[in-house]
N, C-alpha and C positions, 0 to 999 in steps of 0.2 A: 370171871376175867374175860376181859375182850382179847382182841388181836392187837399186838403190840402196831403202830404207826410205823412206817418203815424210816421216817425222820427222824426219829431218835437214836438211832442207828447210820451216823458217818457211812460214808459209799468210800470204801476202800481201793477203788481200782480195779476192779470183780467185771471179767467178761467171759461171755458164753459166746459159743457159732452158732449163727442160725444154720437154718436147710439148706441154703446157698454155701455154706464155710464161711460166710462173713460176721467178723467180732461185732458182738452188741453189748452194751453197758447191762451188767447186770446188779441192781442195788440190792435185792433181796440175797443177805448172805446164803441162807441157808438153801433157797433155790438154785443159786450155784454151786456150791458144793455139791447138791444134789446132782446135779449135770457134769460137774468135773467127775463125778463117782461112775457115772453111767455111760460116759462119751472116750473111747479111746483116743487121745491128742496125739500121739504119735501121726507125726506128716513125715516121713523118714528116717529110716536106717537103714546103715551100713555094715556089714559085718567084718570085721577083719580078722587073721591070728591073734592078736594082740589083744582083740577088743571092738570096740565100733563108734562109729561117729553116728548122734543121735539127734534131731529136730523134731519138738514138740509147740506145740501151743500151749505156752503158760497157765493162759487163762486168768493173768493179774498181772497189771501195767508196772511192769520193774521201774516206768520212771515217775512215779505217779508220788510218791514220797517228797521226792524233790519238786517237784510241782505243786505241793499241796499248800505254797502261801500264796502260790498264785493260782489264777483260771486252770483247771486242770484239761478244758475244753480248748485249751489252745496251742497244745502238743501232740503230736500223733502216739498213740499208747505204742510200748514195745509188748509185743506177747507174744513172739517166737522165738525160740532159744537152739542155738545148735550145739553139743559141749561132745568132747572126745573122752570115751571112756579106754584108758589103758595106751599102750602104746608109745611112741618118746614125744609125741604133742598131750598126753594126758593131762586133761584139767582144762584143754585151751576151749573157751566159750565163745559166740557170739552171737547177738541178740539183733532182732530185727522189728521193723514195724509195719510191717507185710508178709503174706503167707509168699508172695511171688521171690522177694528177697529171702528169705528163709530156706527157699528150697536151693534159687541160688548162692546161696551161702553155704548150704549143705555140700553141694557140688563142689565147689573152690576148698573148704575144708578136708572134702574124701580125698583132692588132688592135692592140698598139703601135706594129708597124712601118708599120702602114696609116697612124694618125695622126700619127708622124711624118714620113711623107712626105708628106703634106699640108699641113704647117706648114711644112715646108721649102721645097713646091712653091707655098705662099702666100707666105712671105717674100723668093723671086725674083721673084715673078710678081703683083705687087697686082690684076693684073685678076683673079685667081683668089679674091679676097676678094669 
């Protein structure tokens, strides 16, 4: 048996970082997977009481589905994700298509979760107003 052709095999939206940190198209599943196994993606965390606001590199285009009857080459892929684990914003996510946006987004989300836990910790707690 030879080595399978990588065209028989659909490019799912599959991207690895190079040396730089910058995303590149990877069509050999199995080589990335191998790289997502081997590469820690965490670009930030936060840690709070509650829990933490976290910002990874996906490593597969969230929009790339919706894209897929058309040129997938003509949208910018999303592959950073920031999501709140715990806390009274738990569950809230946001996806970016830059590591630059991603980190700021990280920031603006740690100061969401700042003031809503203040507003939460004022609405039990009136002496805290």
């Amino acid at each position: 048996m030879g080595t399978e052709d990588e065209s028989e095999h659909p490019w799912i939206g599959s991207y690895v970082l190079n040396d730089e940190g910058n995303p590149v198209p990877e069509h050999d599943v199995l080589k990335w997977a191998e790289w997502l196994e081997a590469h820690d993606r965490h670009l930030a965390t936060t840690n709070f009481s509650w829990g933490k606001v976290s910002t990874i590199f996906l490593g597969l285009d969230e929009r790339f589905l919706s894209f897929c009857l058309q040129d997938p080459l003509l949208h910018e892929p999303v592959l950073w994700e920031t999501m709140v684990f715990g806390g009274p914003l738990n569950g809230e996510q946001r996806r970016y298509t830059s590591k630059e946006e991603a980190l700021e987004g990280h920031r603006h989300l740690v100061e969401e979760c700042k003031e809503a836990e203040k507003h939460c910790a004022s609405r039990f707690n009136p002496a805290l107003n």
